[in-house]
C-alpha positions as semicolon CSV with decimal commas, in nm:
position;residue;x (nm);y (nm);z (nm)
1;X;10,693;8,518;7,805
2;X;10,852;8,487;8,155
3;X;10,610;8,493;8,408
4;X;10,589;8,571;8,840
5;X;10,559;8,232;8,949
6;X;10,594;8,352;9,341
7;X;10,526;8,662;9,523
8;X;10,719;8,586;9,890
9;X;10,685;8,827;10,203
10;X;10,920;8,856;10,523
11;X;10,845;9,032;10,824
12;X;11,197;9,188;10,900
13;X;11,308;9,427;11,139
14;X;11,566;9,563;11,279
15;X;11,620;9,659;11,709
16;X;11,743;10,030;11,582
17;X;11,580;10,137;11,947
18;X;11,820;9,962;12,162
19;X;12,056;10,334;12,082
20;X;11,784;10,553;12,032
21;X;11,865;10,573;11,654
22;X;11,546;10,710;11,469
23;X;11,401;10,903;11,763
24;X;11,188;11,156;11,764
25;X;10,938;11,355;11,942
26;X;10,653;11,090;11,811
27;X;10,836;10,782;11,757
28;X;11,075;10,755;12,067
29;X;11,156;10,351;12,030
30;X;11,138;10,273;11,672
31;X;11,255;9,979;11,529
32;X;11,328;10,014;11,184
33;X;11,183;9,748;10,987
34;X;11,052;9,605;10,650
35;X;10,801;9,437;10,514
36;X;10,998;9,285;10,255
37;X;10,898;9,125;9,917
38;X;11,015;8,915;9,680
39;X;10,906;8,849;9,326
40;X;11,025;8,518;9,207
41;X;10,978;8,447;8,812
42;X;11,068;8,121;8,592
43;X;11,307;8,325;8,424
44;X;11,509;8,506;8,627
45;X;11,579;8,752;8,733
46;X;11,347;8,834;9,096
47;X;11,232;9,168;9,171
48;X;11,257;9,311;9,504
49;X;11,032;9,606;9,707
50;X;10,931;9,702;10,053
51;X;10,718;9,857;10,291
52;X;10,887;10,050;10,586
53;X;10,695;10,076;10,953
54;X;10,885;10,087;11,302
55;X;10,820;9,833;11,444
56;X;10,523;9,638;11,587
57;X;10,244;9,650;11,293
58;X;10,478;9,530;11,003
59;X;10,367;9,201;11,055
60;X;10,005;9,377;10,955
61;X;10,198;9,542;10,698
62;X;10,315;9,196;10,583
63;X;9,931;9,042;10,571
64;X;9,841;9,304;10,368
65;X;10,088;9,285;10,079
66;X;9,999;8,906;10,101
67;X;9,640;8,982;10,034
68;X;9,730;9,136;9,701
69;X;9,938;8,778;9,562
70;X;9,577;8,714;9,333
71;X;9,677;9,008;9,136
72;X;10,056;8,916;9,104
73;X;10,101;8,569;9,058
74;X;10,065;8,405;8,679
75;X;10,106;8,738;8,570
76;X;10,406;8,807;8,306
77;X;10,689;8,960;8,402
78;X;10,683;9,363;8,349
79;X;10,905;9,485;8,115
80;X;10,788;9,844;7,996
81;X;10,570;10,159;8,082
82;X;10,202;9,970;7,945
83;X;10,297;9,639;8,193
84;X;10,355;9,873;8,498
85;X;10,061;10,104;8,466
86;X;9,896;9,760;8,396
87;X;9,977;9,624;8,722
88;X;9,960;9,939;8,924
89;X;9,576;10,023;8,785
90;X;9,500;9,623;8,870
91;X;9,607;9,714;9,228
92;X;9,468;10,001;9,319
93;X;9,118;9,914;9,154
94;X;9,072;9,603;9,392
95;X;8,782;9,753;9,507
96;X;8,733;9,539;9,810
97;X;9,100;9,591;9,914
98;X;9,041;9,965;9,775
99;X;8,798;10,032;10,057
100;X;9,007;9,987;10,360
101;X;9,223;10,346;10,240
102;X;9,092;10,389;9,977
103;X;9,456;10,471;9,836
104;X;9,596;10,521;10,211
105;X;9,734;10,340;10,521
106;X;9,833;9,997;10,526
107;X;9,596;9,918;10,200
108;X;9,808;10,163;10,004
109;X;10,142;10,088;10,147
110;X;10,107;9,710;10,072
111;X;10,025;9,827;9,709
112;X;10,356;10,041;9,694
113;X;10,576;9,813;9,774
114;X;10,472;9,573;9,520
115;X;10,469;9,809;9,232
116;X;10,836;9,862;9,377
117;X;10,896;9,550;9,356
118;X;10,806;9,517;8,951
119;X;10,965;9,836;8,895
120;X;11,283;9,683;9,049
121;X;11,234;9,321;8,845
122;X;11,190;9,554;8,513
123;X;11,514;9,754;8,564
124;X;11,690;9,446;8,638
125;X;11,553;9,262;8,344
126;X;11,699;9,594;8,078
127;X;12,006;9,626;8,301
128;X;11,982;9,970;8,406
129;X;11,958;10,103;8,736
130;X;11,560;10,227;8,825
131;X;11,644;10,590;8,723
132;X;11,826;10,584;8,408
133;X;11,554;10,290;8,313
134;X;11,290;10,539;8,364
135;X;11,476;10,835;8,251
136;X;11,490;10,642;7,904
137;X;11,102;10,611;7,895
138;X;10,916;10,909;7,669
139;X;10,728;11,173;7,770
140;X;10,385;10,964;7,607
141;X;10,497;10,625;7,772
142;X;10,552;10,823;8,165
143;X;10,207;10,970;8,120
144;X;10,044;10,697;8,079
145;X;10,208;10,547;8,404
146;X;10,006;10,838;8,601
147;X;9,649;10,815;8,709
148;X;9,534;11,143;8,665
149;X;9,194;11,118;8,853
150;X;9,160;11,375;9,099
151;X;9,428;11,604;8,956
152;X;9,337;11,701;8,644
153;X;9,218;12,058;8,802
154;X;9,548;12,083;8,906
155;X;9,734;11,936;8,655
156;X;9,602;11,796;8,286
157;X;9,755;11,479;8,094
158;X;9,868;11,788;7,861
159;X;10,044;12,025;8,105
160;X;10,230;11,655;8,266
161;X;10,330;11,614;7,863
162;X;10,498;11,914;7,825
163;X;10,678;11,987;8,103
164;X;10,844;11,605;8,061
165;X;10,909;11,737;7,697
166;X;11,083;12,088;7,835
167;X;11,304;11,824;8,033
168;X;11,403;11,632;7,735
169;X;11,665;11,843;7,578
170;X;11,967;11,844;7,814
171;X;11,891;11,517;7,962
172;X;12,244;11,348;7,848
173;X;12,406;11,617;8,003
174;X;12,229;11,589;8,323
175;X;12,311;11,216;8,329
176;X;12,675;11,287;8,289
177;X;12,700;11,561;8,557
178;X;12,487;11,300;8,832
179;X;12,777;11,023;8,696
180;X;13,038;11,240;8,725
181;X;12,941;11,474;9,062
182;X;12,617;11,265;9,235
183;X;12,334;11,452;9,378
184;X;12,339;11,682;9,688
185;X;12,268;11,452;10,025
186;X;12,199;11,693;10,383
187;X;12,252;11,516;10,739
188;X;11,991;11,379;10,987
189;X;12,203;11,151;11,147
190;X;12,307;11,402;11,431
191;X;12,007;11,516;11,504
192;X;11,801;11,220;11,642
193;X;11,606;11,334;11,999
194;X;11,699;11,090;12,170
195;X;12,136;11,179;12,136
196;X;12,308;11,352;12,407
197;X;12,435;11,716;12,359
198;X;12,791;11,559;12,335
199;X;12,683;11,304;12,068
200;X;12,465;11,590;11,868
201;X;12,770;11,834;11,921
202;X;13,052;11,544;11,805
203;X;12,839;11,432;11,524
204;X;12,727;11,807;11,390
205;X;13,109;11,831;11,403
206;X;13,164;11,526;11,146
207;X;12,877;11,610;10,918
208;X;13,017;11,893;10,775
209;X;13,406;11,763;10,798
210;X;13,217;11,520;10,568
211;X;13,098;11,781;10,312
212;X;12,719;11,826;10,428
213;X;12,576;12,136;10,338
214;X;12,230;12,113;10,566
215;X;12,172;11,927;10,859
216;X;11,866;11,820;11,092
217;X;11,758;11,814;11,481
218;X;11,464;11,670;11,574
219;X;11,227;11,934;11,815
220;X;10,884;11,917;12,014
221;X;10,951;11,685;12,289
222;X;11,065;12,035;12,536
223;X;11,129;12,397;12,428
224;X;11,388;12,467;12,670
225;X;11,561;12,116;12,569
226;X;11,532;12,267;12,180
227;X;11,694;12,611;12,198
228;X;12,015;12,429;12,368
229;X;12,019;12,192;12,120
230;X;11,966;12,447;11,848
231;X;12,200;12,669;12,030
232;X;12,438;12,398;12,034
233;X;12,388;12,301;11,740
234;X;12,457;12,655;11,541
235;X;12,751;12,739;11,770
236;X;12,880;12,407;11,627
237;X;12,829;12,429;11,247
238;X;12,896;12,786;11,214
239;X;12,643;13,043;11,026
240;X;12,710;12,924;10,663
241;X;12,560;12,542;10,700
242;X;12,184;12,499;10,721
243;X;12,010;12,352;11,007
244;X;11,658;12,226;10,919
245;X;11,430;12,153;11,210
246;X;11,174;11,838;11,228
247;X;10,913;11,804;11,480
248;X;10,734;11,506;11,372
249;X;10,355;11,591;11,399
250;X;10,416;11,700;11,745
251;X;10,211;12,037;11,734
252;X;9,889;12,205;11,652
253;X;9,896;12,540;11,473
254;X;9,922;12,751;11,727
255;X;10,222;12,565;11,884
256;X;10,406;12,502;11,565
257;X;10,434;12,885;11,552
258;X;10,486;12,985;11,885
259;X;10,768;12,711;11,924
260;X;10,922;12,791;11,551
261;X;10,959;13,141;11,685
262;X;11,143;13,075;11,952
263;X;11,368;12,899;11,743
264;X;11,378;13,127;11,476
265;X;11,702;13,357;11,641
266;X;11,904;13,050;11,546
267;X;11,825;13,035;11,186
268;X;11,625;12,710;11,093
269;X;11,613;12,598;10,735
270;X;11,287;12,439;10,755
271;X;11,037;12,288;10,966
272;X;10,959;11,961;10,903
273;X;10,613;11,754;11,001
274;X;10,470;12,062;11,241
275;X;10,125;11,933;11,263
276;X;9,917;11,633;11,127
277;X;10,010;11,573;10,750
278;X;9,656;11,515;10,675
279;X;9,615;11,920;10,809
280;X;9,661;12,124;10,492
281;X;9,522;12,435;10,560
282;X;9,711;12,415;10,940
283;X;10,013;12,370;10,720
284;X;9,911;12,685;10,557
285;X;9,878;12,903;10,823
286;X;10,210;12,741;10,952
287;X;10,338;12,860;10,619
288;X;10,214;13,231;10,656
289;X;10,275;13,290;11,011
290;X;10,641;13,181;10,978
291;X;10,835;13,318;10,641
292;X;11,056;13,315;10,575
293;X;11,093;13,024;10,737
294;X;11,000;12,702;10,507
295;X;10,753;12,460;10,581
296;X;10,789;12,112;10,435
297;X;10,622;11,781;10,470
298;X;10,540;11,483;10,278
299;X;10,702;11,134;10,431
300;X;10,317;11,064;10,603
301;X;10,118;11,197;10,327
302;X;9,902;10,918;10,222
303;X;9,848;10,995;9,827
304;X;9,889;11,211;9,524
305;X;9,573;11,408;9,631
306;X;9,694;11,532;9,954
307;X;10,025;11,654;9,770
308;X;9,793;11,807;9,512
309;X;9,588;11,989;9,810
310;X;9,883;12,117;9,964
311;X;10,042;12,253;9,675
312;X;9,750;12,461;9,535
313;X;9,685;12,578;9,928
314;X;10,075;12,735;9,922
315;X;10,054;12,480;10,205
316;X;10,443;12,353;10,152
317;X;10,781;12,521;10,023
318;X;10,952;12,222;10,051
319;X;10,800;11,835;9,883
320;X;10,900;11,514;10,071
321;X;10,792;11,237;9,926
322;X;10,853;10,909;10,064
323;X;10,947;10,566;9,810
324;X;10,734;10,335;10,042
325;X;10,451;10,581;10,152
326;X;10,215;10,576;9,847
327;X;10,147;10,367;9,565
328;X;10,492;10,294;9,469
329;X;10,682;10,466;9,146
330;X;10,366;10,557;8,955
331;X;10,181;10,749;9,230
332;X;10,575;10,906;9,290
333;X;10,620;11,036;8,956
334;X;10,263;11,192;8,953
335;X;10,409;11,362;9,258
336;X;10,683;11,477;9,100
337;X;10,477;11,636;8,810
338;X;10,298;11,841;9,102
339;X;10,557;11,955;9,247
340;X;10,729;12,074;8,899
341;X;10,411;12,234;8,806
342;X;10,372;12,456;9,132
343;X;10,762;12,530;9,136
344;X;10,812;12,351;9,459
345;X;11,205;12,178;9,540
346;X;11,153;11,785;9,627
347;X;11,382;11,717;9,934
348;X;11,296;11,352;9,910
349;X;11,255;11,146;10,302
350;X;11,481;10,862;10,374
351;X;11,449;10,817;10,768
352;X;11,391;10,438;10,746
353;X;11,595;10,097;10,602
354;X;11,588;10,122;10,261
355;X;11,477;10,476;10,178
356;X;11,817;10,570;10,145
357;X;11,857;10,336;9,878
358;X;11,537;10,389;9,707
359;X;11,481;10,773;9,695
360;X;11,809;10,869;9,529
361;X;11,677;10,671;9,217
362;X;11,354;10,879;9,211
363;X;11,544;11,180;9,320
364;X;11,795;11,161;8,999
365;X;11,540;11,044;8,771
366;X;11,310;11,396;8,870
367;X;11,650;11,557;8,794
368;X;11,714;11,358;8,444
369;X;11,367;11,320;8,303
370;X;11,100;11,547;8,491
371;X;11,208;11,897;8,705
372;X;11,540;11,947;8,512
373;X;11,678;12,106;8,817
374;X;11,865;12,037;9,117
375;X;11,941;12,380;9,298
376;X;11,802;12,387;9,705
377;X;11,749;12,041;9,610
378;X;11,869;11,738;9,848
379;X;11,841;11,391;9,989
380;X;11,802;11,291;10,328
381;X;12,102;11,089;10,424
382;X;12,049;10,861;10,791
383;X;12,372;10,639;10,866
384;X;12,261;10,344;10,958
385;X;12,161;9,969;10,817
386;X;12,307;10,069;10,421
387;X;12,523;9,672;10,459
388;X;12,214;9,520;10,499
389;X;12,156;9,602;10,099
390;X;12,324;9,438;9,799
391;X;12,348;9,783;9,641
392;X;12,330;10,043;9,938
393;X;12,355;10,452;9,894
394;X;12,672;10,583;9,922
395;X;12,762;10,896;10,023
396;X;13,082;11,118;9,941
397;X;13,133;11,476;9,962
398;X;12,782;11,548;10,134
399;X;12,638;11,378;9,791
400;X;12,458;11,059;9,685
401;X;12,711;10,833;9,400
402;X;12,433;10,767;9,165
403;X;12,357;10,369;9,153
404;X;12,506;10,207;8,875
405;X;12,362;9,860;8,907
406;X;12,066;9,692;8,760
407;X;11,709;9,746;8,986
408;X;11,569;9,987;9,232
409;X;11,837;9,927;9,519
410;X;11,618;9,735;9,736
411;X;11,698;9,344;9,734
412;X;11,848;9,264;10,128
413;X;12,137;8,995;10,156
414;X;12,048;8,692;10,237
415;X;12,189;8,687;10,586
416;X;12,019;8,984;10,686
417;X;11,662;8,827;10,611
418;X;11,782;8,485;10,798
419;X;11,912;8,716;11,091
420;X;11,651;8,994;11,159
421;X;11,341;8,802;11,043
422;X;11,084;8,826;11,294
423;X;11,003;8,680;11,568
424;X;11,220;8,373;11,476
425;X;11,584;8,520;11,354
426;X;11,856;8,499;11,578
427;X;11,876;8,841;11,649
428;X;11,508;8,815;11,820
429;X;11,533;8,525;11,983
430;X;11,904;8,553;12,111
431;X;11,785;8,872;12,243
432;X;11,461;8,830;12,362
433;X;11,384;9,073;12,685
């Protein structure tokens, strides 16, 4: 049996704030980074995940993922459902590491991007791209992948079991049409805070020349500053594309719905982040107070709990779950089971390097395998850093191509990890301020 004979971990990052791209209301200098990891076997081939952060802190990120090699290293490779729900459960019940979430934060994160990573060396191993090697898995061998503790009076190993068996019939079909047409992608890539009204205006402009359906402007740094932009914004797209809204934690309650309704004569989509993600019952009342309106949220919340809190609280119309956020594909698809069981759309988030990549396998394989469906369903799609990735998203059309080659998307070219390693890569120390 092959075996993980390394578990390697690179600090990488990339100087995204030098043009502003990524900013928000929160975050206004992010740079876009990774704390990348590599799985090296005896065997070939490796298997490749990662952690996103912004910046300074992914060298924490990094320590933290290394902290976890004990419960990597000697092990065999993963091939199946049983060796993945092996390694995940061997993860999360570190209980020393467990008690520094537990199952949140950096603790969590670290454990994400390692299941990732095995999920990625799997696919590669039976060829297949991450979501048509999951979408091949039955509905007995994806349950056992999910940790039902702390859901089950929300959703039972039983009701999980038969809505992945109401998704089996059809499936073929489904794969054909993603093959065929991809999956629908929306715009966030005019929309960052930081852009001038010329830039928003030019690139609102190209978004839909490029087929985009939906786009998104970041709000909550000033009110006046957001209904010109919005204003802008509308006059420029016209009344048929949607314009969702994204405020990045910014606001308490009463501020999410006093700002949102000043916005509102422009039509918003959604609003995205309004408050802290940890806040669902502020969510809630977000909800209420602004229909019809939608209220989503999900790239900062920290575990399959919180999603199961917001969804039985009517806290969310709209699920964003993040690849690198919780505890990798496992913890995702028990997210995705949620969300099919309350009737809520996933919108997945890709705002970061790599999410892109990552996201439209879990968003296809929800499609294929779990939800069934696809309508007022869509991808975030951010322009920036895809050649830094052996197999990176493509959009056409305003849609996602779905991935054809073996893995989860995530494995970096080699010159981008010599480059854009930190602090030592060129690109850190030929620029150093």
């Amino acid at each position: 049996m092959a075996k993980i004979v390394a578990m390697e971990v690179r600090d990488v990052r990339f100087p995204t704030s030098r043009d502003l791209d990524g900013s928000d209301a929160m975050n206004p200098d992010p740079d876009y980074s990774a704390a990348y990891v590599e799985l090296h076997t005896d065997a070939g081939p490796d298997g490749y995940g990662l952690a996103f952060t912004i910046g300074r802190g992914n060298d924490v990120q990094a320590a933290a993922i290394r902290a976890l090699a004990p419960h990597v290293v000697g092990r065999d490779v993963p091939e199946d459902a049983e060796a993945l729900g092996a390694l995940s459960r061997a993860l999360v019940g570190d209980s020393q590491f467990r008690w520094l979430g537990p199952e949140k934060g950096v603790s969590h994160m670290a454990i994400g991007a390692i299941v990732n990573a095995a999920w990625d060396l799997a696919a590669r191993r039976a060829g297949l791209p991450l979501w048509k090697f999951a979408s091949r898995m039955t509905p007995e061998e994806l349950v056992s992948l999910v940790d039902f503790r702390y859901l089950s009076d929300a959703l039972t190993e039983e009701e999980a079991l038969d809505i992945l068996r109401a998704a089996e019939p059809g499936k073929a079909e489904r794969i054909a049409k993603l093959e065929a047409e991809g999956y629908r992608a929306y715009s966030t890539s005019a929309g960052w805070l930081g852009y001038s009204d010329a830039k928003l205006v030019r690139l609102a402009e190209q978004a839909v020349a490029d087929g985009f359906e939906m786009i998104k402007l970041k709000v909550g740094g000033n009110l006046e500053d957001d209904v010109r932009r919005m204003k802008l914004a509308r006059e420029t797209v016209g009344a048929d594309i949607r314009i969702a809204v994204d405020a990045n934690q910014r606001w308490d309650v009463a501020t999410a719905v006093s700002w949102m309704t000043a916005l509102a004569p422009f039509d918003p989509y959604w609003i995205e982040e309004p408050t802290s993600p940890d806040d669902v019952l502020g969510h809630a009342a977000i909800a209420k107070a602004l229909a019809p309106i939608k209220v989503a949220t999900g790239e900062h919340v920290q575990n399959r709990v919180v999603f199961k809190q917001l969804l039985q609280a009517g806290s969310i119309d709209v699920l964003q779950l993040d690849a690198a956020r919780v505890g990798g594909v496992n913890e995702n698809l028990a997210i995705l089971l949620l969300a099919a069981k309350f009737g809520v759309p996933v919108c997945p988030h890709a705002g970061g390097v790599g999410l892109c990549e990552l996201v439209r396998h879990l968003s296809m394989f929800d499609f294929v395998a779990v939800s069934g469906l696809d309508e007022d369903r869509s991808i975030e799609w951010v322009d920036h850093l895809h050649d830094h990735f052996t197999d990176p998203a493509v959009v056409r059309g305003g849609r996602y191509l779905a991935p054809t080659a073996p893995g989860f998307s995530a494995r970096m070219h080699d010159a981008t990890l010599r480059r854009f390693s930190f602090p030592d890569g060129p690109e850190w120390t030929e620029n150093a301020q």
